[in-house]
N, C-alpha and C positions, 0 to 999 in steps of 0.2 A: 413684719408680715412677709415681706418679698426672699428674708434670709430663711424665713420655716417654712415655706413655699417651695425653695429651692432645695433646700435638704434633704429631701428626698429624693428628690429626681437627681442628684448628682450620689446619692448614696445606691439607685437603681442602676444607673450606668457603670458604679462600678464594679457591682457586682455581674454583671451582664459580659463587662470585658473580663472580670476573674474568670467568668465560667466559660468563654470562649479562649482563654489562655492556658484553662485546663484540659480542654478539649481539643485542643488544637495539637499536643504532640500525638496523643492517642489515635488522633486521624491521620498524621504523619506516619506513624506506626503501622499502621494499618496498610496503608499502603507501599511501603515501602514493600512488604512483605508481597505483594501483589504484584507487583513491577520485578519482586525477582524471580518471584514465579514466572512471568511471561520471559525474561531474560533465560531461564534455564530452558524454558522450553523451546524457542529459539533458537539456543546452542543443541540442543539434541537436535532438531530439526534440521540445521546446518552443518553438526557433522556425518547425518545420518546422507542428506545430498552430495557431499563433497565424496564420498564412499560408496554411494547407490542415485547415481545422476535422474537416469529414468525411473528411480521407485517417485524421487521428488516430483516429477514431470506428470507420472502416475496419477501421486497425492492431489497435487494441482487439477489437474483434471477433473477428482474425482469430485474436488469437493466445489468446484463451478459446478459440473452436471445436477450435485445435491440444490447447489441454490438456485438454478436453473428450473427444476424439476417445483422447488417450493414455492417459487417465484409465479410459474407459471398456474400452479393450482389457485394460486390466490387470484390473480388478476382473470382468471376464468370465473370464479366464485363473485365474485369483484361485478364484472361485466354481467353476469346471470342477476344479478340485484339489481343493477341500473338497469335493463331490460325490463325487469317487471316493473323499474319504478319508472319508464319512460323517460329516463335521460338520453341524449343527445351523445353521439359516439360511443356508445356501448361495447361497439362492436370492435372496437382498437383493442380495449382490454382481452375482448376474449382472442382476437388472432397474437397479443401478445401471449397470453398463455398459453396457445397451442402452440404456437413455434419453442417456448419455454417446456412444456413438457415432451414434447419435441425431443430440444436439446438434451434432455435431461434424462431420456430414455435409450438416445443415443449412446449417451456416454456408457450406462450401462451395458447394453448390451454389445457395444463395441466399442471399448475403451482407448485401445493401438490407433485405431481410428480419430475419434475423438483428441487425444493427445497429440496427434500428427499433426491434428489443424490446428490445434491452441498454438505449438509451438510455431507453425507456417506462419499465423497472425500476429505473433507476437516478435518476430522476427524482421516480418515487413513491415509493421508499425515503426521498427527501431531501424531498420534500412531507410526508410522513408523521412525519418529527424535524422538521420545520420545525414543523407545525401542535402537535406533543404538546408540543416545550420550552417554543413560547410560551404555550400552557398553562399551562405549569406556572412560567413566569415571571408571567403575571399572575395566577393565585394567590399567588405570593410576593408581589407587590406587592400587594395587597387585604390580607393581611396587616400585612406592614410600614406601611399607611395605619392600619387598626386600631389599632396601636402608637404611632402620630403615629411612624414611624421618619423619620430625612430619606432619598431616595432612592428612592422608593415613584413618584415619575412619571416616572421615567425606566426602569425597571425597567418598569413598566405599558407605557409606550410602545416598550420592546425588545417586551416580548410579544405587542402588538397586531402590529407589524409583522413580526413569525415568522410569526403566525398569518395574516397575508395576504398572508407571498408565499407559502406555503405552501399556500391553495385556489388564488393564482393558478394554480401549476405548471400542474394540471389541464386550466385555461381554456387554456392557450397551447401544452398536446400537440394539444390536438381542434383549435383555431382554426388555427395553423402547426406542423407538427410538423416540418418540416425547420427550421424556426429554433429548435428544440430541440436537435437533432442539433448546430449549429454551435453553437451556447451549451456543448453539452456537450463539444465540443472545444476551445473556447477555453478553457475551465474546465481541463483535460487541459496545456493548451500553459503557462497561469499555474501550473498547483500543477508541472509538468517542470520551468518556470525557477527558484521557487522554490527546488525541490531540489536544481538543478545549484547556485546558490549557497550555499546549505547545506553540501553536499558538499566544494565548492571552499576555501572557508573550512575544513572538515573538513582535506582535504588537506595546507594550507597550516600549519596548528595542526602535525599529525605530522610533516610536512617539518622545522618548525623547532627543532622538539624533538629530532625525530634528529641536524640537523645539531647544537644544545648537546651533544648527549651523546655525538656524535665530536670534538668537540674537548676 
């Protein structure tokens, strides 16, 4: 009784894993083809910045202001519902969506504008890790020198030079701020190539795998 019992239930599983090992390159397939779509479109993207820095800087802009803009409609939509339903801070959502459409209005209708302060923010954000790591690396080196550890001046000398390109940023928005803008799309065009190769290599790994596991 216990052996015709089981016969089935081990003739269901194995058909269960057949049909998941038939399916399985097919999905592979699938996306491999997907992955190199997003990889080719990242290399056009990244040679398109490395050749036109501010169209990149542009793009970037435009397409925060779009979500900006969508963002904000919802969480006003959002907040006008809680209101009628008497919830409790309604009123967050909708000043987020006014600032959001806000944003998102701005951008359109002054783009040079808009793009000047993404890149000012994104700047000082990176000035600001730049100046704190090295920090906090030549404390580690002061340390490790304390210790006699070997390593302490080189680790010193990462930190020193965190620590000044990190007040340069500053010097080089006020002094040329449009050579900030192109820096900050050439930066945009290197880390797109990057990850179309990333990607493509991505791609190519699933590709080969699907084709072993249909043969």
């Amino acid at each position: 009784m216990n052996t015709l019992q089981d016969a089935p239930t081990t003739d269901t599983a194995s058909t269960s894993e057949a049909g998941q090992t038939e399916s399985y390159p097919s999905l592979l397939n699938t996306n491999w083809k997907w992955v190199a779509l997003r990889a080719a479109l990242a290399l056009v993207f990244g040679v398109i910045a490395l050749f036109s820095p501010l169209s990149a800087v542009y793009a970037l802009t435009f397409v925060f202001g779009a979500y900006a803009l969508l963002d904000g409609v919802t969480s006003i939509v959002m907040g006008v519902k809680n209101a009628r339903n008497k919830v409790e801070r309604w009123w967050s959502l909708v000043l987020r969506g006014v600032l959001g459409v806000f944003a998102g209005v701005a951008v359109v209708l002054v783009p040079w504008a808009a793009a000047v302060a993404l890149v000012i923010f994104n700047w000082v954000m990176l000035s600001l890790w730049a100046i704190s790591a090295g920090v906090m690396e030549v404390a580690a080196a002061r340390r490790l020198r304390q210790e006699q550890a070997k390593g302490s001046g080189w680790l010193m000398a990462s930190g020193v030079i965190s620590v000044v390109l990190g007040a340069a940023v500053p010097v080089v928005l006020i002094i040329n701020p449009a050579a900030s803008m192109v820096a900050m799309g050439l930066m945009m065009g290197v880390y797109a190539l990057m990850a179309a190769g990333l990607l493509m290599g991505l791609a190519l790994t699933l590709r080969k795998v699907g084709d072993t596991r249909s043969a």
